[in-house]
Backbone as numpy.savetxt, mean C-alpha at the origin, in Angstrom:
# Nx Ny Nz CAx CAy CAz Cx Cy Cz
6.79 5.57 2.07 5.69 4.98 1.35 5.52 5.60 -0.03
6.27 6.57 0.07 5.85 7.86 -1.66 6.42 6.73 -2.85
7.40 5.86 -2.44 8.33 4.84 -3.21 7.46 3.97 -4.06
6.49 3.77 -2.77 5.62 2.81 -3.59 4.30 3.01 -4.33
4.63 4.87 -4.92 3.65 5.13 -5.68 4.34 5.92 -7.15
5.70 5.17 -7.45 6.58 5.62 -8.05 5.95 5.19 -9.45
6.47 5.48 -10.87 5.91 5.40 -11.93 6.91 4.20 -12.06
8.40 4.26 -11.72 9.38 3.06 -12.45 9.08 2.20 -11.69
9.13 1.12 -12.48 8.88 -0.66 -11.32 10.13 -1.19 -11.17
10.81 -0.94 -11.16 12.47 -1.28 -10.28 12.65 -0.19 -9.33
12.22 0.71 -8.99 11.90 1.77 -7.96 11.01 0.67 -6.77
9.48 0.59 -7.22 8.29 -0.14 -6.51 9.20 -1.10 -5.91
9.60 -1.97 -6.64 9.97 -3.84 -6.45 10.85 -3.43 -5.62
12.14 -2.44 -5.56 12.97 -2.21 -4.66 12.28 -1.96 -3.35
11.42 -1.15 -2.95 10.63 -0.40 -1.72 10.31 -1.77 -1.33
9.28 -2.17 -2.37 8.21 -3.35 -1.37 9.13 -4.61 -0.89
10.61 -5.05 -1.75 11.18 -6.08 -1.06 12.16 -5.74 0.31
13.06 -4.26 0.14 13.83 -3.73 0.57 13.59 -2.91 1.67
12.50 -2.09 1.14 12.52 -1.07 1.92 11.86 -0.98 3.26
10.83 -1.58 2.63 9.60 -1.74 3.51 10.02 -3.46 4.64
10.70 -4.08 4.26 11.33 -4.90 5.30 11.94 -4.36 6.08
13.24 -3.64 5.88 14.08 -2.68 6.74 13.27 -1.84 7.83
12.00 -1.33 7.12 11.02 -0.72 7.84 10.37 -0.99 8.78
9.75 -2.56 8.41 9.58 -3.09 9.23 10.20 -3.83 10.60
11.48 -4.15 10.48 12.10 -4.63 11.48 12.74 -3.82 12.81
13.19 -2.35 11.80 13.25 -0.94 12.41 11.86 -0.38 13.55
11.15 -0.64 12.94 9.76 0.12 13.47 9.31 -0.91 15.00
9.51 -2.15 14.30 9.57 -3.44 15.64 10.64 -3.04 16.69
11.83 -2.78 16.45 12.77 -2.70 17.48 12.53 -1.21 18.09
11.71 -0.67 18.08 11.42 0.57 18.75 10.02 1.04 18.83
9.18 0.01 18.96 8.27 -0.32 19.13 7.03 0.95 18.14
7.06 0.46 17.10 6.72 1.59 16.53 5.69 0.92 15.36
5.35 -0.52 15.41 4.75 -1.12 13.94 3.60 -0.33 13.76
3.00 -0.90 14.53 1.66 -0.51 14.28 1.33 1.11 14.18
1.82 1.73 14.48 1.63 3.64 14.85 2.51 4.17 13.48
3.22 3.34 12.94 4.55 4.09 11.96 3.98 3.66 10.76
3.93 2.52 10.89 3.86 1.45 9.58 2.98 0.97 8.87
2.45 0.22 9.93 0.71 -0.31 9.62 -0.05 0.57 9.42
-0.36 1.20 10.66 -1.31 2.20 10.07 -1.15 3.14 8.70
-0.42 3.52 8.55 -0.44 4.04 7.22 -0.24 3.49 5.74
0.03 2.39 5.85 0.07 1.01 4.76 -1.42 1.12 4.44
-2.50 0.82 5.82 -3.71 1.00 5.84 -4.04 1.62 4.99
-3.98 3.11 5.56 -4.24 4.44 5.42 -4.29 4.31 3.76
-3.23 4.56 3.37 -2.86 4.70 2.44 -3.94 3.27 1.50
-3.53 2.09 1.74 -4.73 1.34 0.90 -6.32 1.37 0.69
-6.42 2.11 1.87 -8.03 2.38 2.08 -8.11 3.81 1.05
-7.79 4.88 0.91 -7.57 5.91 0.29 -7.66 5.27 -1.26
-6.77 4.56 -1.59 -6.76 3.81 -3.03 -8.27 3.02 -3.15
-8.59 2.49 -2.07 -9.70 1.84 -2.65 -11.36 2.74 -2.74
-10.55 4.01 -1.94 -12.06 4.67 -1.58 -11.86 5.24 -3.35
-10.81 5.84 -3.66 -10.45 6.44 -5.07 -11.40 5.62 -6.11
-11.06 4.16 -6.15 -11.38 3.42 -7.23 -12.94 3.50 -7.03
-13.35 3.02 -5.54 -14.85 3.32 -5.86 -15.61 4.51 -5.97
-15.27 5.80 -5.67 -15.73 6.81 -6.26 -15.83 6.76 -8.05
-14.35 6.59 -8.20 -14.36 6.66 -9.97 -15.59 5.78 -11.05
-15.13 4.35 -9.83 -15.90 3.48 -10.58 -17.87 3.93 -10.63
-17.84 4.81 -9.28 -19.66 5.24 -9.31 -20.33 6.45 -9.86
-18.60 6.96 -10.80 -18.99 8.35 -11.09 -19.29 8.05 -12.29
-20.42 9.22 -13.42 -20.80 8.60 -14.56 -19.88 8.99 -15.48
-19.59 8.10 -16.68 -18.59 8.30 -17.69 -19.23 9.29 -18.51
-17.55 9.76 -18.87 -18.17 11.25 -19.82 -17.57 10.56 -21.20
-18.39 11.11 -22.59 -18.54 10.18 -23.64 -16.87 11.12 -24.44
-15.66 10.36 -25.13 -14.43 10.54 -25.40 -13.51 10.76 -24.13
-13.67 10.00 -23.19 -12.46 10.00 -21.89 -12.53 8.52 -21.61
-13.11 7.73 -22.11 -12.88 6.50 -21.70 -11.87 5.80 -22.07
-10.77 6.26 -22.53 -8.83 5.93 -22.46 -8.47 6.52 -21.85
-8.93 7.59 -21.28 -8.60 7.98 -19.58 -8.51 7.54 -18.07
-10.16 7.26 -18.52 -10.66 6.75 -16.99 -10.04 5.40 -17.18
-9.78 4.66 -18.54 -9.15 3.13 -18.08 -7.49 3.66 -17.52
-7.24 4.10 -17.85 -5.76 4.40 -17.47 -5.83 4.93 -15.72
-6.55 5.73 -15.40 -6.98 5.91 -14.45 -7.20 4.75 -13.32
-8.07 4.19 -13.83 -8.54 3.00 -13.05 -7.23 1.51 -12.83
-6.70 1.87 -14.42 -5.76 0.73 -13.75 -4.21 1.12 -13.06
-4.08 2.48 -13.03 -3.21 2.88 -11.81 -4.37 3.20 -10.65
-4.81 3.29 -10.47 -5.20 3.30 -8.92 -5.60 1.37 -8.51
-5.70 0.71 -9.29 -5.92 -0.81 -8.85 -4.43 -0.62 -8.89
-3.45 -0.48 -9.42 -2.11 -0.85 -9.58 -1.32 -0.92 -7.71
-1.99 0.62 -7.34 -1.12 1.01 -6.38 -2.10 0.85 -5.39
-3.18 0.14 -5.33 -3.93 -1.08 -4.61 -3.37 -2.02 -4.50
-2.83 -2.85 -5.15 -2.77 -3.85 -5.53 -1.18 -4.18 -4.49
-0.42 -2.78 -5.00 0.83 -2.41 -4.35 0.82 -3.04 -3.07
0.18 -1.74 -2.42 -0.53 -1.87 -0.66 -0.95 -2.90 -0.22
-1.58 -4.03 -1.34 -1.92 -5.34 -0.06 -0.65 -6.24 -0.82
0.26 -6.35 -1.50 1.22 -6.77 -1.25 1.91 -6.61 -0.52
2.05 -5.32 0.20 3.38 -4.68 1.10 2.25 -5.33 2.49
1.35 -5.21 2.57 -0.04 -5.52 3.97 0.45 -7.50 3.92
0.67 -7.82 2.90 0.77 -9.02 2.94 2.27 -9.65 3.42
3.27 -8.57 3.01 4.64 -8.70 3.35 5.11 -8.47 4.77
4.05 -7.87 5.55 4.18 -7.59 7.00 3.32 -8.78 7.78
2.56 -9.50 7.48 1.88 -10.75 8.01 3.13 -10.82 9.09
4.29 -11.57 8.52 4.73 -11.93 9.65 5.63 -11.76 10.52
5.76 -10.21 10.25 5.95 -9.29 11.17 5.21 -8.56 12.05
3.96 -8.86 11.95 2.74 -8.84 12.66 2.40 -9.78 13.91
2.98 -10.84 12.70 2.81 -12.03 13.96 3.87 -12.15 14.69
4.74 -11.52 14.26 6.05 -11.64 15.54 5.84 -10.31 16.64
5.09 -9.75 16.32 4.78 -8.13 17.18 3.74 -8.59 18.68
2.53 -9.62 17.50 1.78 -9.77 18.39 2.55 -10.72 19.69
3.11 -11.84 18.98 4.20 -12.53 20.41 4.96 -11.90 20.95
5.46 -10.76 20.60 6.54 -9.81 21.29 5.29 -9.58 22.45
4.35 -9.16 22.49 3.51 -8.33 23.06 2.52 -9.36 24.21
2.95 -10.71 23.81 2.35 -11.86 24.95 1.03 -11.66 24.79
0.27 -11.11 23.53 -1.27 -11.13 23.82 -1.94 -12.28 23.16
């Protein structure tokens, strides 16, 4: 997952099409999605979003505000990341849940 908090975007684009598929199909055949994968896709997006809303409720200090924007738009960035990759497992999700007859 560190891949997909990389600074180069031919690094990212590689993980989220490549990597994280491989990952996923791996983690399915050894029954591992949800405990390996998911959850920490989660993990990891909830962390980004708790980040942004702290930042966003903390008060601005006056000459850092080309900071905090830079700030703010890498942590939406590698938000943004996470529910793409959350979105790229849909339907590997849905093939887990039919694996699982529930």
């Amino acid at each position: 997952m560190m891949s997909l908090n990389d600074e180069a975007e031919n690094v990212v684009k590689a993980a989220q099409t490549v990597l994280v598929h491989s990952l996923a199909v791996w983690a399915l055949e050894i029954g591992k999605f949800e405990t390996r994968l998911l959850m920490p896709v989660l993990s990891h997006l909830d962390s980004s979003l708790n980040d942004l809303s702290q930042l966003l409720e903390s008060p601005g200090e006056d000459g850092i505000e080309e900071e905090f924007n830079r700030t703010i738009d890498t942590i939406r960035s590698r938000s943004i990341r996470f529910i793409e990759v959350l979105t790229s497992l849909v339907p590997m999700l849905f093939s887990r849940v039919l694996q699982s007859g529930l």
